[in-house]
C-alpha positions in Angstrom: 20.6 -112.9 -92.9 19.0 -110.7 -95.9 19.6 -106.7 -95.6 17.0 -104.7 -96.3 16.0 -103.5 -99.6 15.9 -100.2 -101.1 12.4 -99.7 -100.3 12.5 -99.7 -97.1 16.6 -98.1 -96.9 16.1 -95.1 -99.1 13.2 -93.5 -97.3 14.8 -93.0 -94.3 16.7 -89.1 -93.7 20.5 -89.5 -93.5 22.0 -88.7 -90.2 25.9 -88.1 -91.2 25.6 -87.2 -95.0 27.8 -88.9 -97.7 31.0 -87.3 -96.8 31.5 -88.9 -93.2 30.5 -92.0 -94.7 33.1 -91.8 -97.6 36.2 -90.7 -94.9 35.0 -94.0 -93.0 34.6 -96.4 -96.3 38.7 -95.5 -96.7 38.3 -93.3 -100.5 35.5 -95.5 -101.9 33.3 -92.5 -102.6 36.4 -90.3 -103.3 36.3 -89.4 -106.9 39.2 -90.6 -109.3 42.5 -88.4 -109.3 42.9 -85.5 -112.3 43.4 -87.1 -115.5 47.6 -86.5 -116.1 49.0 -86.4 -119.4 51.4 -89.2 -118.4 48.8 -91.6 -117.5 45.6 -90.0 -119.1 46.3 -88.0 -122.5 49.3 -89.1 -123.6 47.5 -92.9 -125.1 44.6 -90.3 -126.6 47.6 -88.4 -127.9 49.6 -91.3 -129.2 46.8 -93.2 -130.8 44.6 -90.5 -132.3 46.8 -87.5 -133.0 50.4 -88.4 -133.2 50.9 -90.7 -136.6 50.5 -86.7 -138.1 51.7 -84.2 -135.8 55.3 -85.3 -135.7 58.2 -84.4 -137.8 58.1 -86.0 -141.4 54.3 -86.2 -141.4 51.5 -83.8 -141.9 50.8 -82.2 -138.8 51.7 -78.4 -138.3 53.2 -79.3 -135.2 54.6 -82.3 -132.8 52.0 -84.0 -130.3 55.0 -86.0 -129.0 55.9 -84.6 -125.5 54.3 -83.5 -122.7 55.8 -80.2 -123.5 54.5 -80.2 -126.8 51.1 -80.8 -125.7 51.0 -78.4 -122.9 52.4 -75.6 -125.6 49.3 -76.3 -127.9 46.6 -77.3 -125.1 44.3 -74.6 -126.1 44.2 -75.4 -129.9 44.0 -79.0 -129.0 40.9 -78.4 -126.5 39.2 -76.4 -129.1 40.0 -79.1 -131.9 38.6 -82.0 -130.1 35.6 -80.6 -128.5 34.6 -78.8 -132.3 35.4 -82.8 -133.2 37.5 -80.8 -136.1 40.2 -82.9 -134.9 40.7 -85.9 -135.6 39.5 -84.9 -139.0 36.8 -87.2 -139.7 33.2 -86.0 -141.0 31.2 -89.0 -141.3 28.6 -89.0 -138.5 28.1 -92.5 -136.3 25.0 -94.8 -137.1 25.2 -93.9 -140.9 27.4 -96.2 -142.4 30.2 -98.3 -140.6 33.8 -97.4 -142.5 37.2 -98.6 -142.2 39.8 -96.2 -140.6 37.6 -94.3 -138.5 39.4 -91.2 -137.0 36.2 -90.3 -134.5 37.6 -89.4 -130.9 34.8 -91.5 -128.2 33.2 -88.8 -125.7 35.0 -90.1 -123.0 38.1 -89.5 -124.4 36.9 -85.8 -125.4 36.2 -85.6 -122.0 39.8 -86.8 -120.3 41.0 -83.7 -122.6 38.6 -81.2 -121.0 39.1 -82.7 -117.3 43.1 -82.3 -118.3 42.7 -79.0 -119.3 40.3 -78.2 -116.2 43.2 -79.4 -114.1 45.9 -77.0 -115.2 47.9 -79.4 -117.6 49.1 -81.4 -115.4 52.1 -83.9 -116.1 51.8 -86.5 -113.8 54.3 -89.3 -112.3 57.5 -90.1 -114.0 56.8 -93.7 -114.0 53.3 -93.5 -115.8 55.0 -92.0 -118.7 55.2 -93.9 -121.9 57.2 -93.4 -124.8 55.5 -92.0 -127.8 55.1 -93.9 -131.4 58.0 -95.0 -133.2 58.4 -92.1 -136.3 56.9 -93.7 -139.5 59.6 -95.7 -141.6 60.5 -94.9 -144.8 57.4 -97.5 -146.0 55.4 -99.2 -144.1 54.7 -101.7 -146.3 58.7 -102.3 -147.2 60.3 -101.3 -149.9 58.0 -100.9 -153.1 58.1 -102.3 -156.1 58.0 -99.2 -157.9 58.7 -96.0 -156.5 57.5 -92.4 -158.9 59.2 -89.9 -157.8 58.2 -86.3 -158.9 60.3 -85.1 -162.1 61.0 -81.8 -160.2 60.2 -79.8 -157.2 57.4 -77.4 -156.9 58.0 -74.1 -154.6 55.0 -72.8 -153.0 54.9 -69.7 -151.9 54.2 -68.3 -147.8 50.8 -66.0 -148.3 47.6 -66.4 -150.7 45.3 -68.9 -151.5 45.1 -72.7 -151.5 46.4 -73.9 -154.6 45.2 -76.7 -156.8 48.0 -78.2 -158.8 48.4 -81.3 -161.4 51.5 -83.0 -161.3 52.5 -85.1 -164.4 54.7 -88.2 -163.6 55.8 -90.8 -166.3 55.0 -94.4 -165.7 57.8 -96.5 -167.1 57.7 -98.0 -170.1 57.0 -101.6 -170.5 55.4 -102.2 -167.2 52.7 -104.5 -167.2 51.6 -105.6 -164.1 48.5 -105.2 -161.7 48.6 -102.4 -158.2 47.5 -104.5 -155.0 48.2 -101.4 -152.8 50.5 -97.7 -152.6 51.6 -95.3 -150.2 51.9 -91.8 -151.1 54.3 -89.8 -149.1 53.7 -85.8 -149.1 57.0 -85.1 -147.9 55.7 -81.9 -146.2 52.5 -80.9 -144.3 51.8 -78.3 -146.5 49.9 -80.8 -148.9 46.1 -81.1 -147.6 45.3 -84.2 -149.9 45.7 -85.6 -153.1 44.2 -87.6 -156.1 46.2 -89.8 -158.3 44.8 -90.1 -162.4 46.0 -91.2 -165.3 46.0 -89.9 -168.9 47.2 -91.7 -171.8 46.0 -88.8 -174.3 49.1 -86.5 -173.8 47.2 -83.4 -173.0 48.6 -83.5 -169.1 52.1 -84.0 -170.3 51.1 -80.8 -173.0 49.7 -78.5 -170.3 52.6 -79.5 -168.2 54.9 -78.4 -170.9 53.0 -75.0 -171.8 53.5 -74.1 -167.9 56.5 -72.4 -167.0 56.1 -73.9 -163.3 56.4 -77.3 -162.2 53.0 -79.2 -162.9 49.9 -77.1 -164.3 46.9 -75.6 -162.3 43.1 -76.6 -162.2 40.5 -78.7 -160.4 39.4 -80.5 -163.2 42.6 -81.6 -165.3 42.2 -84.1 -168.2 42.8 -87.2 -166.4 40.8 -89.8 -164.8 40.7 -92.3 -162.0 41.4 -95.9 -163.2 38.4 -97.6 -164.3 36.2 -98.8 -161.3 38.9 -97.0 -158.6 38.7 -94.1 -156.4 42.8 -93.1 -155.5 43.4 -90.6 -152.9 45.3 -89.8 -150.0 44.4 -87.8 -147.1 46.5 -87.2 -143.8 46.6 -89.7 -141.3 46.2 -92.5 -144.2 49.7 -94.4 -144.5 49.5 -97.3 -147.2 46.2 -98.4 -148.6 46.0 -101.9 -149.5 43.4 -103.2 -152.1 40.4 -105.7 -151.6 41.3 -108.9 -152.6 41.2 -109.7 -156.0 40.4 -105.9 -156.7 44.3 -105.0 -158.1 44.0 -102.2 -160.8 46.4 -102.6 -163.8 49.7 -100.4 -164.6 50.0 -100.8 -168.1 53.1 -98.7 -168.6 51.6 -96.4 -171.5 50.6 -92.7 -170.3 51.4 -91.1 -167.4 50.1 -90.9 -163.8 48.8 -87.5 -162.9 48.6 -86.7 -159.1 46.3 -83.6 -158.1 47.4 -82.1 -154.8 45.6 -79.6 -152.8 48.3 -77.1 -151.2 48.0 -74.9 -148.4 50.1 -72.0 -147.4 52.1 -72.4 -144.4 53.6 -68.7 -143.8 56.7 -69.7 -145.1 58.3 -70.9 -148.7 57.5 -74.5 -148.9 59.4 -76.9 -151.2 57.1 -80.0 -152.7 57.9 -83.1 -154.0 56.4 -86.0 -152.7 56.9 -90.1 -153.9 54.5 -92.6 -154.4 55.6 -96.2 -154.0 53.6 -99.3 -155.5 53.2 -102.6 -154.7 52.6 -104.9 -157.5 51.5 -108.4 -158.7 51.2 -110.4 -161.7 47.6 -112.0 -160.5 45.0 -110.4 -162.9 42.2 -108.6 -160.8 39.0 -111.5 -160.3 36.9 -108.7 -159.1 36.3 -105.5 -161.3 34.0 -102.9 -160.0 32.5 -100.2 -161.3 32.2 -96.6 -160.8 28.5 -94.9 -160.8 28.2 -90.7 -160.4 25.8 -88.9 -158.5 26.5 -85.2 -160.1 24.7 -82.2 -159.6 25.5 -79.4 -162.6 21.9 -77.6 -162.3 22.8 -75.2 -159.6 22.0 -71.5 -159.0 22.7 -70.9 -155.4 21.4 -67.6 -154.6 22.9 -64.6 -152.6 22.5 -65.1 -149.2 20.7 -68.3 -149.1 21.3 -70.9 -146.3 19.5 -73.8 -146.8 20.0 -74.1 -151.1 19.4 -78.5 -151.7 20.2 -80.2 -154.6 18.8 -84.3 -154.8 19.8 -86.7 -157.2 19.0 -90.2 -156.9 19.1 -93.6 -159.7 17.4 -96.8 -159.7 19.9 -100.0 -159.9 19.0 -101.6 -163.0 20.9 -104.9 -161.1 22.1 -106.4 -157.9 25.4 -105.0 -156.3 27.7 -104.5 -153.5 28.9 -101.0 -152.6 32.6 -101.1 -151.4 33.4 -96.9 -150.6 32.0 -93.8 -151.1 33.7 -90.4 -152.3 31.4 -87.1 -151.8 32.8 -84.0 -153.1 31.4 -79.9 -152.9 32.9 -76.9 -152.1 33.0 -74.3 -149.9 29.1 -73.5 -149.0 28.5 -77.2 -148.7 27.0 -77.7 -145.4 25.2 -81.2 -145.2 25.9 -84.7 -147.1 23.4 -87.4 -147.1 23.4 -90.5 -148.9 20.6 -93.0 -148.6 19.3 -96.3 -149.9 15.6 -97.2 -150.3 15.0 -100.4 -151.2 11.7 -101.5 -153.5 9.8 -103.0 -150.5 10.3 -99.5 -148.9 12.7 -100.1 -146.8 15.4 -97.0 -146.0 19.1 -97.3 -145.3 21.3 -94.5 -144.6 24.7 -94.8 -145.6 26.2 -91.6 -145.2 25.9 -88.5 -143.2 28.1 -85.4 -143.1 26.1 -82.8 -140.8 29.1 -80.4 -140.6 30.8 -80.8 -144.5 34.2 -79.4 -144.3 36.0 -78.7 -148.1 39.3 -79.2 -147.0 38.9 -82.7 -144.9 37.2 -84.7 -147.8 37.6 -88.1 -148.3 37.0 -91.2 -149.9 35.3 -93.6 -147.0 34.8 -97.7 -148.0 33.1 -99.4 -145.9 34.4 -101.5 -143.2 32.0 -105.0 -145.2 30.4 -104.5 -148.5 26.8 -103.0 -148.5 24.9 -105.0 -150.8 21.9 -103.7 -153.0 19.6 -105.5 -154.8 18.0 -104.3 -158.0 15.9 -102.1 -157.9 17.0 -100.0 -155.0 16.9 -96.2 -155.3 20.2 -94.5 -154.2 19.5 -90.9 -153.2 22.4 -88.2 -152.6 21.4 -84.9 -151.0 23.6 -81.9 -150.4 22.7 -78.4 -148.8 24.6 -75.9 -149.2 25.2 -72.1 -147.3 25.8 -69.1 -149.3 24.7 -66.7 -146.7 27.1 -64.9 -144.7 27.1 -66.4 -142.1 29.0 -69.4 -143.4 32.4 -68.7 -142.5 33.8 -70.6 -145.4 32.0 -68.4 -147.8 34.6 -67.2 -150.3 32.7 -64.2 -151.4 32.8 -61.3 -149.0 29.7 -60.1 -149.3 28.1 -63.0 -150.7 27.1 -63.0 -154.3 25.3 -66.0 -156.8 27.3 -69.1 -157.0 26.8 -71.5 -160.2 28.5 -75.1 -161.3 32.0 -74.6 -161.7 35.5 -76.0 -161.3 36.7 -73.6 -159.2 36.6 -73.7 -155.2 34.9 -70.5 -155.2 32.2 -71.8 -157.3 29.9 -74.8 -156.5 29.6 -78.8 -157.3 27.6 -81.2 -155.6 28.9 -85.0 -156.2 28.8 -88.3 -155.4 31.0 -91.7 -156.6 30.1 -94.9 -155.7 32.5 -97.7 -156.1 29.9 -100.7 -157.0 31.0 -104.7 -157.8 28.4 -106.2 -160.0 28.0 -110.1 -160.3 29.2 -110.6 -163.9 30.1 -108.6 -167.1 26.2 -107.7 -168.3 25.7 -105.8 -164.9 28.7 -103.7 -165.0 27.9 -102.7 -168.9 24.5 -102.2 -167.6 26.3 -99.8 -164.8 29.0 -98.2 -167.1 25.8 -97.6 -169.8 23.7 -96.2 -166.5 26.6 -94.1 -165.6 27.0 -92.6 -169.0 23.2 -91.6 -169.5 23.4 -90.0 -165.7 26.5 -87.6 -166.8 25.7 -86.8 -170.3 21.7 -86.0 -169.3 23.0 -83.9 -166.3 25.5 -82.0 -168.7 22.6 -81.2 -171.4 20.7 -79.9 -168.3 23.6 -78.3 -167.1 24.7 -76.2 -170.6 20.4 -75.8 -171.3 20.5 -73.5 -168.3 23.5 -71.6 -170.0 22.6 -71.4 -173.2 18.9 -69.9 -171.9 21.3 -67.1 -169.7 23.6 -66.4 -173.3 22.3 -67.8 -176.3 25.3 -66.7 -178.0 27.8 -68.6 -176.3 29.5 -70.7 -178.6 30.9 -73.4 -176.0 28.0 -74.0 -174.3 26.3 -75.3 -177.5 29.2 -77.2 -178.0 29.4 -78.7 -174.7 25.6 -79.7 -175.4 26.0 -80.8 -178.8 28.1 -83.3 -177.6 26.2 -84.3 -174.9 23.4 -84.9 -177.0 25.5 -86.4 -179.2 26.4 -88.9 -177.2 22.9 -89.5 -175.7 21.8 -90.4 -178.8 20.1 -87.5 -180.1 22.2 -86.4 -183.4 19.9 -84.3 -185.1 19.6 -81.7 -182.3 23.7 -82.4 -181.5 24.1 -81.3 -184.7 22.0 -78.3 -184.7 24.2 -77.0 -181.4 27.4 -77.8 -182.9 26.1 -75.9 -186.6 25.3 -73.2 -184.1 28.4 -73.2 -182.1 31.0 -72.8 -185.3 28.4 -69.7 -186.8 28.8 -68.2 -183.3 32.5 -69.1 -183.3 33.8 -70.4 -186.6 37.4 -70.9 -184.6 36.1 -73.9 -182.7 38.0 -76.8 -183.9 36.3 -79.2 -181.4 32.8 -78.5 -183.1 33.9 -79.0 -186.6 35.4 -82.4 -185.0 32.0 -83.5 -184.3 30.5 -82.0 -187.4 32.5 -84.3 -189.5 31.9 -86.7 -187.2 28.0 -86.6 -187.8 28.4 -86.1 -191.6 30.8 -89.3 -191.6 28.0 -91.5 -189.6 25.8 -90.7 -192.5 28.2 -91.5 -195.2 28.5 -88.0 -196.4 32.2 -88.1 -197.2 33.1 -85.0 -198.8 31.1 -82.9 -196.6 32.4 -84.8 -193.2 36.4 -84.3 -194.7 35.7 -80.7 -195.5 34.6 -80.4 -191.6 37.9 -82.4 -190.7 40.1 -80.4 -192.6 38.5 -77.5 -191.0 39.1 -78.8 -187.7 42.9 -79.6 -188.7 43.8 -76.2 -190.0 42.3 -74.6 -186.2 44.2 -77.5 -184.3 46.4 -79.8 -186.3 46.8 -82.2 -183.2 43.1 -83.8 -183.2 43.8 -87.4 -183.4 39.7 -88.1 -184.4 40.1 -85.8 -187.1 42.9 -88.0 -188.8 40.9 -91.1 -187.9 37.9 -90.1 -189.6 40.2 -89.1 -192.6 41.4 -92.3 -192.6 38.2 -93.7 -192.8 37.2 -91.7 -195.3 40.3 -92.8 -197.6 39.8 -96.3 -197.1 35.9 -96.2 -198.0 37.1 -94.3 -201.1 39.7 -97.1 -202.2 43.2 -95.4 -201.0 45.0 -97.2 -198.6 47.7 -95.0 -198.6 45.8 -91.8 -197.5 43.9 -94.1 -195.1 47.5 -95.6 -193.7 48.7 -91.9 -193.7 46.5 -90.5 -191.6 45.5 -93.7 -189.4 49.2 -93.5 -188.6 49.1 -89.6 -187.7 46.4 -90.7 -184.9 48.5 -93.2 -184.0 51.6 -90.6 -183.3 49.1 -88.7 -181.5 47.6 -91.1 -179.7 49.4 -94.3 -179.0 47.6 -95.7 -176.2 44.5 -96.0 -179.2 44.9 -100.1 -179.6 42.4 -100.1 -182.0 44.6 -97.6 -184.2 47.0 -99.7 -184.0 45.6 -102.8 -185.0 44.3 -101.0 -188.0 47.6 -99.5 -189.0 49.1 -102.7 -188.6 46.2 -104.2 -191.2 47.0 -101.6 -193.4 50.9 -102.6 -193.5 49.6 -105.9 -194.1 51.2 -107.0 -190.9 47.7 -108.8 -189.6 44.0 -109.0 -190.5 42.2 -105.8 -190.4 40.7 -105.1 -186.4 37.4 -103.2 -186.1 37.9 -99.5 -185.5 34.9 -97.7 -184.0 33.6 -94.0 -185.4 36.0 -91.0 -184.8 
């Protein structure tokens, strides 16, 4: 026989109310027990929180125990309903990414209910035992393990502390990186960036510095080429995309920025970085395209200051990560695609940007782009005082700068292009991008003090390599009148002269340059090139081989060294 339906239940007046009913029904109205930690927390614990906060990792403090948790449940309430912990900033429905550490509502929710409660512990036989500790590598043993040369001593009180360690690559490797851990060895590193430099200037400001490592946000080192290598708590071994190893050539050194944060206490830092390696070449190379923003004047006091910069592809592509980068007033991050047909992708979206949680984020499947599509980065930033990350107390105008109290507003995207013409077409984009953003950039600067020697050096050389020579050359004549002492300018004075041909007055600007700075490897290569256009082989070998001393990672130096000696035919050596 059919019951009735709701139509004709629901209208009637209850006679009992819902809690008789529930007493007869035996609990099926009766609302689920408290959440326990046993039962309830402890697998939110375990699976979100734990791989840092226990001993050896880079949590403040263990999330392992019951007592533990209890001990900390008001910080942990507070993290996970700010969402500040887990630390992840990405925001849902704007780009899918591998390693999400995003806590579900419901989970946030168990927490609060816990809390509610009065912490409770629940049954003995509902507890579980928490995660293993991490082992030594959880990948195995590496192939090559780079340990830091010495230890760095950081002290208990003051500010962060940005600081460049140098670490030697050995000799003679030649083989390809499919994936590394890096182990911080104590929670007071935040994050970290791993570089290389084959120039020798790391190693030099290394040795210049009394202390361990040297300091700076900007040292002169670089990613390798088409690679974004970081590490940020919670992140254990990253393993490359197939086909996507990056090559360890053995020559230079490996430079790994870490951002430090005091702790109260003396902390001692030395972390390792283990690699594993093959012999397979790399079949996929991808390329690396900025977004940068150097045109900023973020007034006193100003909440809502944006800066946009978006590109056109010039060819078809598929975006593997992202890796956004401000400072301290950055407040939003959004990164969009617009195809030519109009159509608009968001790929990216920080609505609370937090400096010291930054990451690199690749996507969980490529993102491709056709040709054509207009990639768009904008970043707002908060300079009022009511930003509670505001370094300046009151606040005051913030510029471009490599320092965390000034600004910078960037944006890398790893792309893979289908064959070699679209990732010169990429590298060439990439190129024009930076060096049109720097001439901006110093324009502004030179229009606030004319007489700045640098900045018209800094523009010369953008200009320089935009193209532009004859007003590159006017900055950098400008720059050495304002500053005769600036070795680097009459570099790229005798550079221009040489271009032209005009020997005697492009190795009077060399020489110039050598007697400020006797270590400028271009200056000897442009000597070089002087000597052999003038029919002496021996000057030209001479000073060919000085650059080579000073720069030995140079192969095309070195071939033409070697052709000199007579050892093989003569290589092509670009301009100085």
């Amino acid at each position: 026989m059919p019951y009735l339906p709701p139509s004709q239940v629901f209208p009637v007046a209850s006679r009992w109310g819902w809690g008789c009913v529930a007493l007869f029904l035996g609990g099926w109205a009766v609302a689920r027990a408290e959440p326990t930690f046993n039962r309830d927390v402890a697998p939110i614990l375990y699976r979100h929180c734990t791989p840092c906060h226990q001993p050896g990792s880079a949590g403040p403090f263990p999330l392992r125990t019951y007592e533990e948790a209890r001990s900390k449940a008001p910080q942990l309430l507070k993290a996970v309903e700010s969402r500040t912990m887990p630390p992840w900033m990405p925001e849902p429905g704007h780009g899918d990414f591998m390693g999400e550490r995003r806590l579900a509502d419901a989970e946030i929710q168990v927490i609060r209910s816990w809390f509610a409660a009065g912490l409770p512990e629940g049954r003995a036989e509902d507890r579980r035992e928490p995660p293993a500790p991490p082992r030594d590598w959880s990948l195995g043993t590496p192939d090559l393990i780079l340990d830091f040369p010495e230890s760095y001593l950081l002290g208990p009180e003051g500010r962060d502390v940005y600081r460049n360690f140098v670490v030697p690559i050995p000799s003679g490797t030649n083989r390809f990186v499919r994936a590394f851990e890096f182990q911080p060895g104590n929670s007071a590193v935040h994050h970290a960036r791993l570089l290389f430099d084959a120039s020798g200037e790391s190693r030099r400001r290394d040795s210049a510095d009394p202390v361990c490592g040297f300091g700076g946000t900007m040292p002169p080192a670089r990613f390798p080429p088409g690679h974004l290598l970081g590490w940020v708590p919670g992140r254990s071994a990253t393993v490359l995309p197939d086909g996507m190893a990056w090559p360890l050539d053995g020559v230079g050194d490996l430079v790994v920025q870490l951002h430090l944060q005091r702790t109260g206490r003396p902390e001692t830092i030395r972390p390792r970085l283990g690699l594993y390696l093959t012999n397979r070449p790399p079949t996929l190379v991808p390329v690396l395209l900025g977004l940068l923003a150097q045109t900023m004047d973020i007034p006193a006091g100003a909440k809502d200051y944006t800066v946009v910069r978006s590109v056109r592809l010039p060819v078809d592509v598929e975006l593997f990560a992202v890796l956004p980068h401000a400072h301290l007033l950055g407040r939003r991050f959004e990164f969009t695609a617009t195809a030519s047909g109009g159509e608009s992708r968001s790929l990216l979206r920080i609505p609370d940007w937090r400096f010291h949680w930054q990451d690199e984020y690749r996507y969980a499947r490529p993102v491709s782009l056709s040709a054509g599509t207009v990639l768009e980065m904008r970043i707002t930033y908060d300079n009022s005082a009511g930003n509670p990350s505001n370094p300046n107390v009151p606040p005051r105008r913030v510029l471009h700068g490599p320092d965390s109290a000034d600004e910078m507003g960037e944006l890398w995207l790893q792309l893979l292009p289908k064959d070699a013409a679209g990732a010169s077409a990429l590298r060439r984009l990439h190129r024009e991008l930076t060096q049109q953003e720097i001439v901006a950039d110093f324009g502004v600067r030179i229009g606030r003090e004319p007489a700045n020697a640098d900045y018209r050096l800094e523009r010369g050389k953008a200009l320089g390599a935009l193209g532009r020579q004859r007003e590159a050359f006017e900055d950098l004549n400008r720059a050495v009148e304002l500053d005769p002492r600036l070795a680097e300018a009459h570099q790229y004075i005798g550079v221009s002269f040489l271009e032209r041909s005009l020997f005697t007055e492009a190795r009077m600007a060399f020489e110039e340059a050598l007697a400020l700075y006797p270590n400028l490897p271009r200056c000897h290569v442009g000597l070089g090139l002087i000597a052999e256009a003038e029919g002496d082989p021996v000057a030209a070998e001479r000073h060919l081989s000085r650059a080579l001393e000073l720069n030995p990672a140079d192969e095309a130096i070195g071939r033409k060294v070697a052709a000199l000696r007579g050892k093989r035919p003569s290589g092509s050596l670009p301009a100085p």
